[in-house]
C-alpha positions in Angstrom: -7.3 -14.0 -10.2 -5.8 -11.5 -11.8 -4.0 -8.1 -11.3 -6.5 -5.2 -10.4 -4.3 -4.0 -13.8 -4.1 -7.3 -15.4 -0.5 -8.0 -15.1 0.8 -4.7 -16.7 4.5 -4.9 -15.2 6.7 -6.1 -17.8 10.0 -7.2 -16.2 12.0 -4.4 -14.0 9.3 -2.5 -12.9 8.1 -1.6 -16.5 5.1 -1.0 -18.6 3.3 1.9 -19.2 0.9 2.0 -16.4 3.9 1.3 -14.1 5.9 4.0 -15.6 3.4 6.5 -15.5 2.6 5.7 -11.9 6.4 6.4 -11.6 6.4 9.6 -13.4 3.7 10.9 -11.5 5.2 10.1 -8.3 8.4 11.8 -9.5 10.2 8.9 -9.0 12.4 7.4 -12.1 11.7 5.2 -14.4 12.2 1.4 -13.6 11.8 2.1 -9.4 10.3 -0.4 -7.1 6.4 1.4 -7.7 4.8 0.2 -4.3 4.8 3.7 -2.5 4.9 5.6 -6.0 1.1 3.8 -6.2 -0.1 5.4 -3.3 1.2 8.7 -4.2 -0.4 8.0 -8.2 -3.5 7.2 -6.2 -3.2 10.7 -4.2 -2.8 12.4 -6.9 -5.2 10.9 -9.2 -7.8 11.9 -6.3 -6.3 15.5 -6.1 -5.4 14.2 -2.3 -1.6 15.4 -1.5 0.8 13.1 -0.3 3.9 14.6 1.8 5.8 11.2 1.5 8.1 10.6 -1.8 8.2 7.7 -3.6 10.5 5.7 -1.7 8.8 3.3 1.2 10.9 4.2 4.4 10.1 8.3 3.8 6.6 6.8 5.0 8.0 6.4 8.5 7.3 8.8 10.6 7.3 8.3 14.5 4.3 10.5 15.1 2.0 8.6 13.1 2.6 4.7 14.3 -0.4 3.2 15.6 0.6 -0.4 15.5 4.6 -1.9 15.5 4.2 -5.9 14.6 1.2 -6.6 15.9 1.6 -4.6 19.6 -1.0 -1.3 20.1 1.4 2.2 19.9 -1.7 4.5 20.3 -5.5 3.7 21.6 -6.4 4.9 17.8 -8.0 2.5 15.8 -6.6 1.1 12.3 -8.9 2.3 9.7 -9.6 2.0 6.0 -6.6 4.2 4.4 -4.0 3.4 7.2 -0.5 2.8 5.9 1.3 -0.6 6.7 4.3 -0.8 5.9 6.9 -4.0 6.6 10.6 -4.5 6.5 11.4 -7.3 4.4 15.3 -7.2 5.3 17.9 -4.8 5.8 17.3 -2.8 3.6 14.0 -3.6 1.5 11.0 -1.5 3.3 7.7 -2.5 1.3 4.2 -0.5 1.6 0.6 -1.1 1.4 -2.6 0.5 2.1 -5.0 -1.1 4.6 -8.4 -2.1 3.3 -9.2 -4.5 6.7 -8.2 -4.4 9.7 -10.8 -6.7 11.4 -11.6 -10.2 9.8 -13.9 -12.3 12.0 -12.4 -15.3 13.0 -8.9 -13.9 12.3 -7.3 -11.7 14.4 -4.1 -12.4 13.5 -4.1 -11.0 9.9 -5.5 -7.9 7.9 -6.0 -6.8 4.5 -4.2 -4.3 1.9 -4.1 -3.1 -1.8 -0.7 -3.1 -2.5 1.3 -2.1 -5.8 4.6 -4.1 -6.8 3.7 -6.8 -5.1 3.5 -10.4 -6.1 -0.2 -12.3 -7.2 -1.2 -13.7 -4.1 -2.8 -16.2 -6.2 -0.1 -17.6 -8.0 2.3 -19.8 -6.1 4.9 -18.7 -8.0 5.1 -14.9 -7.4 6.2 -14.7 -10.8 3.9 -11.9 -11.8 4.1 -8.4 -10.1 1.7 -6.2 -10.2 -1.5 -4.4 -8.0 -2.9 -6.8 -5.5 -5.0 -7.1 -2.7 -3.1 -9.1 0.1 -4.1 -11.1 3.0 -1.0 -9.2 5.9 0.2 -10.8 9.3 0.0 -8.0 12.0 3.4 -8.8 13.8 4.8 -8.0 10.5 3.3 -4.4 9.8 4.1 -1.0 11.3 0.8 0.7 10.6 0.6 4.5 10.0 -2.0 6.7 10.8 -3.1 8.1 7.2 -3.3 11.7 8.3 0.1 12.0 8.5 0.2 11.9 4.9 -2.9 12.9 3.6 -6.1 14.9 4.6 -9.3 12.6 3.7 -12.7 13.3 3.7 -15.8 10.7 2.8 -16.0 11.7 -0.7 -11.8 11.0 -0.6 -11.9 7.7 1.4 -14.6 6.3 -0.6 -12.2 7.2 -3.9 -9.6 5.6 -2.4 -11.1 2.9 -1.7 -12.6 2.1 -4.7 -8.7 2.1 -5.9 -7.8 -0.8 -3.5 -10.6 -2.9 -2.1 -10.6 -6.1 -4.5 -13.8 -6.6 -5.6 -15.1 -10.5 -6.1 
């Protein structure tokens, strides 16, 4: 399996999809590009964002609907939801969810997520845009209104971005 961009990164965060993801994000050139994605993907959709391109500004307390697994609000996770996970101190990652519900799992979830590694290569060598197979406990998800206003025609674009396609 490949990269939904075939493996554009060149090493540190590079290439020129990756910088012009960057650039459009307003963050520099070179920056971890997982929440820069999300905005590129706002923006290519004419959806505004209000977080920045770094992947803790996503936190907000008023839009958590899940903290590692446990229920915050009775709202459901849906298609567009922010997750994003704290890989240590100080690395916060993000994602967007494309499944919440997978029969016969409940204990994981699926995302489209930029600057991650290829789940399909053992490795992780590669970086790139992935889908992912997520453990709850290890998500905060975010309501998506919180950051962007999304109507059918909008969902259905952004979608269409994320949801790996066999």
């Amino acid at each position: 399996m490949k990269s939904l961009y075939h493996n554009l990164e060149r090493p540190n965060n590079r290439g020129f999809l990756i910088d012009k993801i960057n650039k459009t994000a307003g963050a520099p050139k070179g920056s971890a590009y997982c929440s820069s994605g999300i905005i590129y993907i706002g923006k290519c959709n004419k959806i505004p964002v209000t977080a920045t391109p770094r992947a803790l500004s996503w936190l907000k307390a008023s839009a958590v609907k899940r903290k590692h697994g446990k229920a915050v609000t009775t709202e459901p996770v849906v298609k567009g939801d922010i997750a994003l996970f704290n890989w240590s101190k100080n690395q916060w990652h993000v994602e967007v969810v494309t499944q919440w519900n997978i029969a016969g799992d409940k204990t994981r979830f699926r995302t489209g997520g930029f600057n991650t590694g290829s789940p399909y290569d053992p490795t992780r060598r590669k970086q790139g845009i992935f889908p992912h197979l997520r453990r709850k406990q290890d998500a905060i998800i975010l309501n998506y209104q919180e950051f962007w206003k999304l109507n059918s025609k909008e969902v259905k674009a952004l979608n269409h971005w994320l949801i790996h396609r066999h």
